[in-house]
C-alpha positions, 0 to 999 in steps of 0.5 A: 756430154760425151760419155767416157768407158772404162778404158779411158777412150772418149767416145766421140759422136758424128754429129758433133764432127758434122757441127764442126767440121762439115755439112750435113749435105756434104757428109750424106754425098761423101759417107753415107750411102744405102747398101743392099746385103744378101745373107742366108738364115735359117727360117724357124718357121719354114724349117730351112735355110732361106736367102734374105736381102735387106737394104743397110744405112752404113755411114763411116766410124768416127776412125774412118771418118777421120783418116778419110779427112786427113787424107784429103786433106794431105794429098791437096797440100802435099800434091801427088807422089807420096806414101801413106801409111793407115795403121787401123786394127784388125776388125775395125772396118778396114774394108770400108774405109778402102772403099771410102778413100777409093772414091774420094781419091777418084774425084779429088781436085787439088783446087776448086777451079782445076778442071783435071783429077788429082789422079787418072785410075785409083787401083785397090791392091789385095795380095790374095790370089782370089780376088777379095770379094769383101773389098770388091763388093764393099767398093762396088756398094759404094758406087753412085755411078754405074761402071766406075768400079771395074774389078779384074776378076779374069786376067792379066789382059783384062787389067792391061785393058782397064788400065789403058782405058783410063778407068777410075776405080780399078781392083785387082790383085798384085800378081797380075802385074809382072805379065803386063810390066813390060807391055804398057808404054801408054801410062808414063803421062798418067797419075795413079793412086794405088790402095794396098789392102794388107800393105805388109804382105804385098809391097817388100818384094820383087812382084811390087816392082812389076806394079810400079814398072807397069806405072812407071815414067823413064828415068831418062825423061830426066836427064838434059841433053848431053848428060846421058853420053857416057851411058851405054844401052844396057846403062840406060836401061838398067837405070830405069830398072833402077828407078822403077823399084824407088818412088815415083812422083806421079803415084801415091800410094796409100797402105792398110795394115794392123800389122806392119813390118819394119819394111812397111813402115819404113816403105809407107810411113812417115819419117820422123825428126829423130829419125823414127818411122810412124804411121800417117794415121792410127787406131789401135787394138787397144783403142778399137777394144775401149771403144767397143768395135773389136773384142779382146781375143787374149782374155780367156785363154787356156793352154794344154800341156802334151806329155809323151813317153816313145820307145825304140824298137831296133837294135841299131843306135846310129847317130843322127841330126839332133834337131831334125830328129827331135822335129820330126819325132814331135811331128810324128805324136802330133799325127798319131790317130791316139793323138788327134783322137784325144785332140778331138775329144777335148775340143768337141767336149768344150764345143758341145758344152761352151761355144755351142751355146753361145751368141743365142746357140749360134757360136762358130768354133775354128781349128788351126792346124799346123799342115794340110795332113793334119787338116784331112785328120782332124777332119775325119776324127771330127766327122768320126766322133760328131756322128757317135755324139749325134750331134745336130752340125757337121764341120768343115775343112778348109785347104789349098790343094790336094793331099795324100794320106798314106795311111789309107792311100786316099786322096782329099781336097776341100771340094771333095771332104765338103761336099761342095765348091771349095768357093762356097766354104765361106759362105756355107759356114754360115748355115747352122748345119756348120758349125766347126771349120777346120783350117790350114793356112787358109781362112787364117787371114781375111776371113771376117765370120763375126758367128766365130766365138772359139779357136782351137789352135794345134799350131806353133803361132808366133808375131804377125801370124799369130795377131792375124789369125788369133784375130779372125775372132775379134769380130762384133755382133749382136749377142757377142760379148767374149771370145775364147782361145784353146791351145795346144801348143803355144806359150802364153808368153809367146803370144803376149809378145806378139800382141804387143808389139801391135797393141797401139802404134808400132814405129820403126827405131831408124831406117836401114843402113844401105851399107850394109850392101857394100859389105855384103859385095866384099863378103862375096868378092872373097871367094873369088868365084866370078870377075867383074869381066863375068858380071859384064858378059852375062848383063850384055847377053841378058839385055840382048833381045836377040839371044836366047836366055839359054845362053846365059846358062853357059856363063853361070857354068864356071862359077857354079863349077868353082863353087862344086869345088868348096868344103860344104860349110863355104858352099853354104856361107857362099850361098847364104850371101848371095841370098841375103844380098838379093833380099836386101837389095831388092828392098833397100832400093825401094827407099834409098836414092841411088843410082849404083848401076855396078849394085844393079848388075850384081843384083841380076847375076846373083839373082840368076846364079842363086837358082843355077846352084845346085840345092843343098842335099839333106837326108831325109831321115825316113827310116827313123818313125818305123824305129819307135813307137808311142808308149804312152800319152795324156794333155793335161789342162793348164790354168785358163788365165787372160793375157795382158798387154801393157799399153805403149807403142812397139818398136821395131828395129831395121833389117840388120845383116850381122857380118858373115852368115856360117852355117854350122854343122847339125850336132848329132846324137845317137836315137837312144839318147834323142829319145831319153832326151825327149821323154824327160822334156815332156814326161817331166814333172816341171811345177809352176815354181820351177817354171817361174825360175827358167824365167827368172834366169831367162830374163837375167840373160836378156838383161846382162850387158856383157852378154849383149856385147858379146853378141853384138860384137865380130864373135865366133858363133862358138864364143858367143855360145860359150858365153852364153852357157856360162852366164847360164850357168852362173844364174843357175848356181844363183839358184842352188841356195833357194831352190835346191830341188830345181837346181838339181832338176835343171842340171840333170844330164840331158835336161840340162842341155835341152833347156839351153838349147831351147833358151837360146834359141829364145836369146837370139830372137830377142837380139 
């Protein structure tokens, strides 16, 4: 009998699919393969570190298995020149069913007599710009034949190459393809199936175009003689530009991702009869968390609250960027040797006392930073404070580049703070000398240390980013039973919304209205800064081989000077047009099938003229930290409490274009008054019922329909806003009655404002 666990999941057994389904011979051919693993242990007896290699029987998850199933299935009966796209969890053995799918796809025949492959080359698709050494090893490993897995791990020349060869298995990055898009004309009569790892962050964008073009047959194979004649060169060539970014019916693509976008899933899903998009296959967190494959990273989470009182110290009180200002004085505690030194004090104390002796004393703990500075900060606090504690472990640091601290003038890399190659970081966390990474973007995605039990998270995290580094800890291993999560600066609410939305499938409500386009064309068209006789001049130079791109400067010079000659509000709502044109149209033609070459040519003068724009100027405000100083500042701890997610799929809505974009003018405040403002947000004395209440209003002005309409309708920002206050407002008088003390609390000058601002803030990201 299969056993059911308390999360309701069947607990399905390989065996039993095998008895149904499947031969054992054909199983252990397809599935099961012997592998041989390196890793580096510390030897008790021998008082070191010692490299061990031990040979693994790995055989597919009954997910894995599954997908891998269905998709061969699928691929035989639907031919090729279709997408896939594979919701699987973060942590649920991604790696693996890539490097399954990578060889079943390699030798798949659409019938038992045909005596060609269903598809030439499988190319396996990472965004990293280093190549993905799990993937590669992974689909490496998994080889029965030397020489089938070729991965680019040197150039663009080396993957042309590969390519031309006609290689069956080749992986690779996707910034290597825009060198090579417009030198491979030897592919047109191949068939290529393309494994994206990470679908989400790689395929929405102008780099994936390259990948295709690099694949891609001529639109004008199509045509029938006599049907191209009112097609001129540049015409003809810019309907291939044009084909180049749709679907091609000679690749298949086949997209991995535990978080997809509204992009992804309307690129890569499935559509389906009511107009919804969902994935071709799906094992969610919640599923992967029932079965016992990835743990729960939200169930033991606790916050800290930062409480700060700054002072000014000049005599001038001159008005300045409220927002900027406040951004900036934030940032500015947030760095604060007092800050990082407190900061650092909490969390080596919870280390040393909790993760330290988790996983048989083997817990690896994680920072997250909010920037590079902060990285190097951190790190020297840690290394500070590790030696006065005398603790027997060092930390690490992780970090693109190199950055200047100019407290001390000193410049700091990750090879340098190390001690070693920056390509050996990952690696060398494992030795238990190591047992605390420090981090700044880096080791936030595609990091897979299943020692990692504890994250300490400085950094504001919010949707997908959040779900990917909070999951670098979901990973399962001997003697890991619970995970824990310090933060410092994130709402619990925050985080649960942006789980949620990934918790089981996510589907996308309906696909994007390319009208939208047009109306973006009309917007623009008003300013009457180019004619369509410009447009034609600079797409004739721009195709000319022959003339220099420098050319095509002097045609942007008229326009740019008529743009110099409006007010800076028309100057910024010009180029925010432009902008949102560019990104849409460069998506929308991805998913839709039509062949408007005025769009296309539109598309490339824009392209160019939005970088001919002078950039916008912004006072950089650097005068203002030597004004203030730190008074005082203490974190108190919060209640450590689980977030819960609510089963149910998430559902995403398509990108949207709401009319004209204006750009408002900064609201300005005088120092004094920002740092009133500031003080009596985080040196306030808010309680848990008074925060339940700024939820309750907070959830009014969500729900209210005429608030909606509002919003939803051809409003000024300015209406929609006095709206909003109103209803503000109203909730807030509601209140009078039954918490007399948060009212006048809320109403108070200042705080008043400041609970707006950051509530409607919070309004319009739900809209």
């Amino acid at each position: 009998e299969n056993p059911v666990n308390p999360n309701g999941f069947q607990t399905h057994y390989l065996w039993e699919e095998v008895l149904q389904s499947e031969s054992l011979l054909d199983l252990i051919e397809n599935f099961v393969h012997i592998r041989t693993e390196k890793s580096k242990e510390y030897d008790n007896n021998q008082q070191r570190i010692v490299e061990t290699k031990k040979d693994v029987l790995i055989f597919p998850r009954y997910h894995q298995l599954n997908v891998i199933r269905k998709l061969k299935k699928s691929v035989i009966e639907e031919g090729v020149g279709n997408n896939y796209l594979i919701q699987h969890t973060t942590g649920s053995g991604k790696s693996l069913s890539i490097g399954w799918l990578s060889h079943l796809l390699s030798s798949l025949y659409q019938s038992s007599t045909d005596t060609k492959r269903m598809f030439d080359t499988i190319i396996v698709v990472t965004d990293r710009r280093v190549l993905d050494k799990q993937i590669q090893n992974t689909i490496k490993q998994l080889e029965q034949t030397k020489g089938v897995v070729c991965p680019v791990d040197l150039d663009s020349n080396q993957l042309k190459e590969f390519l031309e060869q006609g290689k069956s298995i080749i992986v690779t990055t996707v910034q290597k393809f825009p060198v090579i898009s417009n030198s491979i004309s030897e592919l047109k009569t191949k068939s290529f199936g393309v494994v994206i790892d990470e679908v989400h962050s790689s395929q929405s964008g102008e780099t994936s175009r390259h990948l295709k073009k690099s694949l891609s047959k001529s639109i004008l194979n199509t045509f029938n003689e006599g049907e191209d004649e009112d097609l001129t060169d540049v015409d003809k060539q810019i309907l291939d530009e044009i084909n180049n970014r749709g679907q091609q019916s000679h690749i298949s693509y086949f997209g991995f991702s535990g978080t997809p976008k509204n992009k992804t899933l309307e690129l890569f899903g499935r559509k389906q009869e009511n107009g919804e998009f969902k994935s071709f296959d799906l094992y969610s967190m919640r599923q992967s968390i029932g079965e016992g494959f990835t743990l729960d990273v939200l169930k033991e989470y606790t916050t800290y609250q930062r409480y700060f009182k700054l002072n000014k110290t000049v005599e001038e009180d001159k008005e300045l960027p409220e927002s900027r200002v406040k951004k900036m004085l934030v940032n500015w505690v947030d760095i604060q040797p007092h800050t990082i030194h407190e900061k650092t004090k909490i969390m080596l104390e919870h280390f040393v006392h909790h993760t330290s002796t988790k996983l048989g004393g083997r817990g690896r703990g994680m920072v997250v930073t909010r920037s590079r500075l902060h990285c190097v900060k951190f790190k020297l606090e840690f290394d500070e404070q590790m030696k006065q504690m005398d603790l027997p472990y060092r930390c690490l640091v992780g970090f693109s580049g190199t950055v200047q601290d100019e407290d001390s003038g000193i410049d700091y890399t990750e090879t340098s703070m190390n001690g070693f190659s920056s390509n050996h970081t990952q690696e060398n966390f494992k030795d238990p000398k190591y047992r605390i990474l420090i981090v700044n973007n880096k080791f936030q995605t595609g990091f897979d240390e299943p020692l990692l039990h504890t994250m300490y998270v400085d950094k504001p995290l919010n949707g997908l980013q959040c779900v990917q580094t909070l999951s670098r800890l979901n990973r399962t291993t001997s003697g890991k039973t619970d995970t824990f999560v310090l933060d410092f600066v994130n709402d619990t609410e925050v985080i649960r919304e942006s789980f949620q939305n990934f918790y089981e499938g996510t589907i996308l409500s309906e696909e994007t209205d390319s009208r939208i386009l047009y109306q973006l064309e009309q917007e623009i068209n008003k300013f009457h800064l180019f004619t369509d006789d410009l447009v034609e001049k600079f797409i004739e130079t721009f195709y000319k081989e022959e003339i220099p791109l420098e050319q095509l400067q002097g045609i942007l010079d008229f326009t740019v000077r008529d743009w110099n000659q409006l007010e800076e509000q028309q100057r910024e709502e010009f180029r925010s047009n432009i902008q949102s044109f560019i990104r849409l149209y460069g998506y929308i033609t991805q998913i839709v099938t039509f062949q408007d070459i005025g769009l296309e040519k539109l598309f490339i003068f824009l392209k160019f003229l939005n970088k001919k724009l002078p950039r916008r100027t912004v006072d950089r405000l650097t005068d203002i930290v030597s004004s203030i100083d730190l008074e005082s500042f203490r974190i108190e701890k919060n209640e450590s409490i689980p977030i819960v997610l609510t089963p149910g799929d998430g559902v995403t809505d398509p990108i949207k274009v709401g009319g004209t974009l204006r750009t408002e003018e900064e609201s300005k405040d005088y120092l004094s008054k920002i740092i009133e403002l500031l003080n009596k947000n985080f040196g306030s004395d808010l309680t848990k019922d008074d925060k339940v209440n700024l939820n309750r209003i907070y959830e009014d002005m969500v729900n209210d329909e005429e608030l909606k309409t509002v919003h939803e309708g051809d409003n000024t920002e300015t209406n929609k806003r006095h709206k909003f206050d109103e209803k503000f407002e109203d909730s807030l008088l509601g209140l009078v009655e039954k918490d007399t003390n948060f009212y006048n609390k809320v109403r108070k000058e200042g705080i008043n404002k400041f609970v707006k601002d950051k509530m409607y803030e919070y309004f319009l990201k739900s809209m």
